[in-house]
C-alpha positions in Angstrom: 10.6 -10.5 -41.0 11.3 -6.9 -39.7 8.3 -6.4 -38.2 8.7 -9.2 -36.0 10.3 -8.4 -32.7 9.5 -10.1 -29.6 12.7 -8.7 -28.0 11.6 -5.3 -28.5 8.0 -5.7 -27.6 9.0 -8.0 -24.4 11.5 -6.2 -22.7 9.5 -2.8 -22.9 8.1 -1.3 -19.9 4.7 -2.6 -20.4 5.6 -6.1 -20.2 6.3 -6.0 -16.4 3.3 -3.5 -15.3 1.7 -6.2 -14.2 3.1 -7.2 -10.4 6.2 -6.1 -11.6 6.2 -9.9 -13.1 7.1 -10.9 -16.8 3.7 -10.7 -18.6 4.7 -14.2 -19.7 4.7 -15.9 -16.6 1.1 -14.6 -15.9 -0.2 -15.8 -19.2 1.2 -18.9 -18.7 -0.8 -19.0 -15.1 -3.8 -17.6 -17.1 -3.5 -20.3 -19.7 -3.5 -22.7 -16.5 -6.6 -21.6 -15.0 -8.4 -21.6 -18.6 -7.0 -25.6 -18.8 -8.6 -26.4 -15.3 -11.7 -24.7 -16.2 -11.6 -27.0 -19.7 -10.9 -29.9 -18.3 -13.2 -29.7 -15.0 -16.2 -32.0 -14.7 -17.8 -34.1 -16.8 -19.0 -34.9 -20.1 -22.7 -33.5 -18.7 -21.0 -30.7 -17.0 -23.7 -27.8 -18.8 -26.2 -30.0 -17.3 -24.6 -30.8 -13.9 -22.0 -27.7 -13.2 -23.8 -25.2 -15.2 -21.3 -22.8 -13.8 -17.8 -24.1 -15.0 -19.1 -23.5 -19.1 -19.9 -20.5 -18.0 -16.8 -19.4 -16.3 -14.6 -20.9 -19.5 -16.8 -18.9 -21.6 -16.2 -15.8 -19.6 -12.6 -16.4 -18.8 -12.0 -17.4 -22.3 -13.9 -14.1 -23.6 -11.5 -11.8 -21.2 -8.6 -13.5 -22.9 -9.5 -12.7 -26.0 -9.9 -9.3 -25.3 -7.0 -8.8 -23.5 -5.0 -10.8 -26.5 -6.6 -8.2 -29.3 -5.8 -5.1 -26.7 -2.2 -6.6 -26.7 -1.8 -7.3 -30.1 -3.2 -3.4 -31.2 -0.5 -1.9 -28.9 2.2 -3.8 -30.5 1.2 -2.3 -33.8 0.0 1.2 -32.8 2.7 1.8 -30.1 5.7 -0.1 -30.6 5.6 -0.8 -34.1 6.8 -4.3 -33.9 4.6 -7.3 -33.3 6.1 -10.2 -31.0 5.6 -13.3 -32.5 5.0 -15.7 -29.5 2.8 -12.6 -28.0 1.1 -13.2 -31.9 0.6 -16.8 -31.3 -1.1 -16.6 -28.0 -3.6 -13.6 -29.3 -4.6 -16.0 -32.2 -5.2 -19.1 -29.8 -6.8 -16.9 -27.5 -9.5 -15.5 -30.0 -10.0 -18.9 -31.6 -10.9 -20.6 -27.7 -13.9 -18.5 -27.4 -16.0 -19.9 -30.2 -15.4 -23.3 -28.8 -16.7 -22.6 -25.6 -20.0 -21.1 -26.5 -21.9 -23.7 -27.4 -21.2 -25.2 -24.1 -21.9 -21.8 -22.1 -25.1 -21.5 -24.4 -26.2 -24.7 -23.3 -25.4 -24.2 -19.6 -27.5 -20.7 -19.9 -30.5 -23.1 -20.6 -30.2 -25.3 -18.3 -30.3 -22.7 -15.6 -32.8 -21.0 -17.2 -35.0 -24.2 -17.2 -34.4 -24.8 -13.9 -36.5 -21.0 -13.1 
C-alpha cells in the first residue's frame, strides 16, 4: 500500500532522538519492562502488591500515549505510516484497558487500608 513505509518513517531523524539509539531497540526494552510488570506477583497481587497493578496501569497508559503521539506524526509529518511502528501503537492502546480493572482494584485496596 503506498502509504505504508516503515523505511521512510524509520530511518528519519526522529527515530534516533532518543540516546542516539534506534527507537526500536528502546521499545523493545519498554515492551520488556511492561512484560515484568505483567507477569510480577501473584494471582492476589491487587491485594498483596497493590503497587505493581498500578505501575502496569501507568506504564501501560504512557505507552499508549506515546504510541498515538507516534502514530499522529507519521501521518501529519511524514506522510507515511510504518507498519510495524502501526502494529505496536494498536497493541499498545489495546494493553491499557486490560490493566484497569486490576489497577482499579489495587486503588481499593489501598484505599481500604486508610
Amino acid at each position: 500500500m503506498p502509504f505504508l513505509h516503515a523505511d521512510a518513517v524509520d530511518a528519519s531523524g526522529e527515530a534516533y532522538q532518543q540516546l542516539k539509539a534506534p527507537d526500536a531497540a528502546i521499545g523493545l526494552l519498554s515492551a520488556g519492562v511492561t512484560l515484568v510488570l505483567a507477569g510480577m506477583g501473584d494471582p492476589n497481587r491487587a491485594r498483596t502488591m497493590p503497587w505493581v497493578p498500578l505501575a502496569l496501569a501507568a506504564k501501560t497508559a504512557a505507552d499508549a500515549g506515546g504510541g498515538l503521539y507516534l502514530f499522529a506524526e507519521q501521518v501529519t509529518k511524514h506522510r507515511k505510516v510504518c507498519s510495524w511502528c502501526t502494529v505496536a501503537a494498536v497493541a499498545q492502546v489495546a494493553t491499557l484497558p486490560l490493566a484497569l480493572p486490576e489497577a482499579r482494584a489495587a486503588l481499593r485496596r489501598l484505599r481500604s487500608r486508610s
